[in-house]
C-alpha positions in Angstrom: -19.4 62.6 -56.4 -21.9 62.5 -59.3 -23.8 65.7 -59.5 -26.9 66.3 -62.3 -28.4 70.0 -63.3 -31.3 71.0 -65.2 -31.8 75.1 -65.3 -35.0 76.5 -64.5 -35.8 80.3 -64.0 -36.0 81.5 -60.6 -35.6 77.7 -59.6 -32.1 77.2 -56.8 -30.2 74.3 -57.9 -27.6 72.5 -56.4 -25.0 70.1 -57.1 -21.7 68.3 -54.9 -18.7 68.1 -56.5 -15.1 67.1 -55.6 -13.4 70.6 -55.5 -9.5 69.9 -54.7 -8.2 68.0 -57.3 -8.9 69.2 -60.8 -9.4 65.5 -62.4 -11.7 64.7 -59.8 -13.9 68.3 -59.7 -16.1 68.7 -62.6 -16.6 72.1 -64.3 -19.3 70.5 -66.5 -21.5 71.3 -64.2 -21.0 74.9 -64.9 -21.9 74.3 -68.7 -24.6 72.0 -67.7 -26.3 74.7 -65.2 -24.9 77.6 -66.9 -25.5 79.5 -63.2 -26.1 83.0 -62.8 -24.7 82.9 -58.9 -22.4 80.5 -57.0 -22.3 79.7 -53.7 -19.0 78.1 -52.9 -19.6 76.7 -49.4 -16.8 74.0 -49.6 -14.4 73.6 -47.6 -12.9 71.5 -45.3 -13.7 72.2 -41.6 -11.8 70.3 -39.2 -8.9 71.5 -37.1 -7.6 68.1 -36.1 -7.6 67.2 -39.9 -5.6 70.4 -40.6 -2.9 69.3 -38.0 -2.7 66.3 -39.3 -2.4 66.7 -42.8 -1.8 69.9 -43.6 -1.5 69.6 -47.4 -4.9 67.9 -47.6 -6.2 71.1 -45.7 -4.4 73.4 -48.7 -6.0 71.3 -51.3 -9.2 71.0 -50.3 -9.4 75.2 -49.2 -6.9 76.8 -51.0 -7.4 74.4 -54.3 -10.7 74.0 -54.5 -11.3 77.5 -53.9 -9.1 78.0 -57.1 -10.9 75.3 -59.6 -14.6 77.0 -58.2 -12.5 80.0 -59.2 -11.2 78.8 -62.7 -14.8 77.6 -63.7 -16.3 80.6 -63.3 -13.9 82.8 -65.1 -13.7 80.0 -68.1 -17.1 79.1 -68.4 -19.9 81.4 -66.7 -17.4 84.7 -66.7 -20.8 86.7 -65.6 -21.7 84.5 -63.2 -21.8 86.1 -59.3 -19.9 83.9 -57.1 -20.2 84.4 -52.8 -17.7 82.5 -51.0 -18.8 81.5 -47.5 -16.2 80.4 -44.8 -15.5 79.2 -41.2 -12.6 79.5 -38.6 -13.7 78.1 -35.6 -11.3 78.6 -32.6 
């Protein structure tokens, strides 16, 4: 996924990136946007997908939740981050 940023003050911005794998996510973003809060709302959702493939499931939660993670401490250390999540039974 592409993703394009332009910082304005007071304006919310956002942007899609590929969080699991660290050559596909793209912490340029950060530097580009240089955010002063993150909402990390990724994640992948679906049960059935979990059963299925579990890893995938770790990579995309767990992993991803570790690059948004990584960013922010290496590039926007003051940034506020919120980390929303589901578990639907």
């Amino acid at each position: 996924m592409g993703s394009s940023a332009r910082k304005e003050k007071g304006v919310l911005k956002s942007t899609e990136s590929a969080l699991a794998r660290k050559w596909r996510f793209e912490p340029m973003v950060f530097k580009e946007f240089k955010p002063d809060l993150i909402l990390h709302l990724a994640g992948q959702t679906t049960v059935v997908s979990s059963i299925l493939n579990p890893r995938e499931d770790f990579e995309v939660n767990a992993l991803g939740t570790f690059n948004v993670l990584e960013a922010t401490r290496n590039i926007t250390p003051k940034a506020s981050l919120i980390y929303a999540s589901t578990n639907a039974s």
